[in-house]
Structure formats: structure tokens, C-alpha cells
N, C-alpha and C positions, 0 to 999 in steps of 0.2 A: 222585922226589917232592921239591919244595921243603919248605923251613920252612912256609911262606903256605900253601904246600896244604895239609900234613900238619894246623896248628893249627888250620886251618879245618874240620878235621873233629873238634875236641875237643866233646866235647856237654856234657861236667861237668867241672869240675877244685873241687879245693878242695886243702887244704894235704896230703892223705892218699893219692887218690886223683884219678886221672882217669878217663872213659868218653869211649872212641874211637869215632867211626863208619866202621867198617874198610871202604875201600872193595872192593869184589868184584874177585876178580883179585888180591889180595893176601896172601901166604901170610904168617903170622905168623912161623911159623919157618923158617931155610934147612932145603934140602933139594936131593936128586938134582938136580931137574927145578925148584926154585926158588930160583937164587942168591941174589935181589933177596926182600926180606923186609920185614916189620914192625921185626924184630930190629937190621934194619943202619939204620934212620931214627928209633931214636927216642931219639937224642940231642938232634932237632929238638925235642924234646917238656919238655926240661927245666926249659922257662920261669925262674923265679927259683931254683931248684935247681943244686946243681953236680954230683949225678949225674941219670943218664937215668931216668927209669920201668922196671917191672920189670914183666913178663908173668903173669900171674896163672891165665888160664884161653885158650879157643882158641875160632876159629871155623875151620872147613874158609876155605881160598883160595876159595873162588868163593862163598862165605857173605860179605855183606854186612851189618853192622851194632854193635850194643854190644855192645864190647868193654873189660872192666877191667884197669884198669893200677894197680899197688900206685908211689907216691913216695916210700915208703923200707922197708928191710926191716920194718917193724914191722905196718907196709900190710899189706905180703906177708902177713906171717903170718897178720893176722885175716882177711884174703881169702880165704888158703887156708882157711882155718877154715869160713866161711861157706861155701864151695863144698864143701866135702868133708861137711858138715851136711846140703847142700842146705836151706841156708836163705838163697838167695837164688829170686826169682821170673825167668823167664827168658819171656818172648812174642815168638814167628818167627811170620813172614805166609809163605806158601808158596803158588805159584800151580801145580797139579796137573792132570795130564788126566785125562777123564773125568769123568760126573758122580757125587758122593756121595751116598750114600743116609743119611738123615737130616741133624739138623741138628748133632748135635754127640752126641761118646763119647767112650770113653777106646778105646789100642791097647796092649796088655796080653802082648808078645811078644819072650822072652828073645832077645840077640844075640849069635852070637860069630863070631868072627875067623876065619876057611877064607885057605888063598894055598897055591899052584901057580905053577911055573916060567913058565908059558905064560903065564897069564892076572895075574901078581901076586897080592896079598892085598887082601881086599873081607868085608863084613860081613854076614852071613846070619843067620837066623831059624833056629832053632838048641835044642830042649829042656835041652841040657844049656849053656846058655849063661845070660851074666849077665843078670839081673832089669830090661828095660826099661819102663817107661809113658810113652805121650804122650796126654796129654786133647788133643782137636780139637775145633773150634770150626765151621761156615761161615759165611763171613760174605758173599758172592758168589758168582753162577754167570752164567755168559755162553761161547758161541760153543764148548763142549764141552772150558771151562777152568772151573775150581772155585777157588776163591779161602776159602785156610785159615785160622785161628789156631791154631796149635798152641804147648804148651805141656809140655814136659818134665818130669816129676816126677823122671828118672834123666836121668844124661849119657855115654852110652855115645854113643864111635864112631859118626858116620855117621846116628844113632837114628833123625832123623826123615828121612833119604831110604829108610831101608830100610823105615822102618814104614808111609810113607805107600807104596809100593810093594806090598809082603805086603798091604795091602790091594788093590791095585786100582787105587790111583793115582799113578802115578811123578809125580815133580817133573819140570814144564819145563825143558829143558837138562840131564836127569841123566841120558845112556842107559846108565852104569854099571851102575846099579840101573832098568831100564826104561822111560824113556823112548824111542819108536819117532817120536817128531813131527820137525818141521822143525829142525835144528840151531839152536839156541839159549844164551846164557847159562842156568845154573843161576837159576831162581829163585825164593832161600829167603836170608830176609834177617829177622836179627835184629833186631824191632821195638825191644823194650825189655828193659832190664836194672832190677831193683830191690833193694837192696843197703842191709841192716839191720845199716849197720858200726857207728854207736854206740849202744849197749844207751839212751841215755838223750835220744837226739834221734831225729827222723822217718828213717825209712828215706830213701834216696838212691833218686829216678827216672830213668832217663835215656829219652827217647825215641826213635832216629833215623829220619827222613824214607824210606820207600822211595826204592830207586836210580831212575837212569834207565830202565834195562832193563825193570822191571819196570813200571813209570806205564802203557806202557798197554793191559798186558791187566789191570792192577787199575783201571785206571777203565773197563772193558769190562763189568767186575764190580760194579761202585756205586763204587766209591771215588773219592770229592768231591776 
């Protein structure tokens, strides 16, 4: 990824912070199976600064959208601060099979961590697991696709493909967690991020544009 591309996808920068619109397909951190990272390009990111941006919180690789970046340690800390509070607001559009039944609830079901040699480790619905809620929203239905808002009150691992799952309706592109449809990109992409760093000005909005992948079974769904 060049400089041009990467900054092209800044949504917010100010002297504190930046919000990335992380493209899908882009792992933040290296890993086994992901040499190529968020991690190794965002020296591209330092604009008038002489160090890089520092990673703050995560989207899965195939999760598209805001993502916070702390511009110096100090960043960091109230970042972390703010996320470990869960006081920031976090809104994913999520394009689901199947139809939903009503128009909006909350998913109210603890997660935890199972993995086996054969299969690796994956995140299951679980009694004696951590404390998950996602509020949902619909905001569209078209061609036996559901078009979501969801909205995380917890940030567990994986939250919203396992919840929207344990319900009934697996994410397009996730057969991890149950999707059976035509092989496709994941698609769950972080709308917006909102971010109440100084106690004495407006909270911080960022909004990012759904990807390509997903345009057009969300405008199959209403979306203009």
C-alpha cells in the first residue's frame, strides 16, 4: 500500500489522534497467515510527526472501517482509557442471511474461547463465558439478505459474527461461524466510531463510507 493510498483513507486526524478507514483484507497486526499488516505501513501515517501512530484497539482482517490511532503516548493512554470504560460508541452495518424477525433488540449471550488441534480456536456461546450484548437494529431486507445495525455495548472477540449467528443469522462471507451461501467477502464493516477524548470539547465522529463488496447487496436493501 502506498503513502496516497494509505492517507486517503484517514477520516479524522487532528494533533491527538487519527481514524483510519481500514480497508477489508487488512490485518492490523502480523500474524502466522498475515505478514503484511496495518503495523508494517503506518510510518506512512506520520504526517507532520517524527514518530508513527500507535494502535489502540482492532478490527478482525476482513472487518472494514474506524479504526483509532493514538499520535503519541499520551493519545494512547486516554484511548485506552476510553475503550477499557467502554465509553466510546462503536456503529457496524452487517449484511446477514436470512430474514429477521422484528425490527430491532438487544443479543444478550456470554462468549468464550474453545480451539482443538484439527479445527484451531473460534468463539462459542458459552454460560460460563464473558458477559457479551449487542443492540441490533434493521434497517433493510431484500432477496433473503437482512441488512443490520449493530452496536456493541461489550468487545469481545469475534462478538458480533458469533451473536449474529447463535441467532439465526450468519454474516455473508463468514462460513466460520455459518454461513452456507455463495462464497463471498465477509460483510461487516465498521460504520462509525465516536470518541469523547476531551472531557471539555464535542466528542470526535468519524464516519467511513461502506466498502465496495458490500454497495450492492446494501443498496438491494434501501441504501441510497
Amino acid at each position: 500500500m502506498t503513502r496516497e493510498e494509505l492517507q486517503a483513507c484517514v477520516l479524522h486526524r487532528d494533533e491527538d489522534l487519527l481514524v483510519l478507514d481500514k480497508p477489508a483484507g487488512l490485518a492490523v497486526h502480523p500474524g502466522r497467515t498475515t505478514p503484511d499488516s496495518l503495523e508494517a505501513h503506518l510510518h506512512l501515517l506520520r504526517f507532520e510527526r517524527r514518530d508513527a501512530p500507535l494502535v489502540t484497539h482492532r478490527l478482525d482482517r476482513d472487518t472494514s472501517g474506524c479504526l483509532a490511532l493514538a499520535r503519541h503516548r499520551a493519545a494512547l493512554r486516554r484511548l485506552n482509557q476510553l475503550f477499557a470504560a467502554a465509553a466510546t460508541s462503536k456503529v457496524y452495518w452487517a449484511l446477514v442471511r436470512g430474514p429477521v424477525s422484528g425490527s430491532a433488540g438487544s443479543i444478550d449471550r456470554p462468549l468464550a474461547k474453545i480451539s482443538s488441534a484439527a479445527a484451531g480456536w473460534r468463539m462459542v456461546v458459552a454460560p460460563e463465558g464473558q458477559k457479551a450484548i449487542t443492540d441490533w437494529t434493521v434497517l433493510g431486507q431484500a432477496g433473503g439478505l437482512t441488512w443490520l445495525e449493530l452496536k456493541p455495548r461489550t468487545g469481545r472477540t469475534h462478538q458480533l459474527r458469533v451473536h449474529c449467528a447463535a441467532m439465526g443469522w450468519p454474516l455473508v462471507g463468514d462460513p466460520r461461524y455459518g454461513d452456507t451461501g455463495p462464497e463471498a467477502p465477509l460483510h461487516l464493516h465498521a460504520r462509525s466510531l465516536t470518541l469523547p477524548y476531551a472531557e471539555t470539547e464535542p466528542a470526535i465522529t468519524a464516519v467511513a463510507p461502506p466498502p465496495p463488496h458490500m454497495l450492492a447487496a446494501l443498496r438491494a436493501c434501501g441504501y441510497a
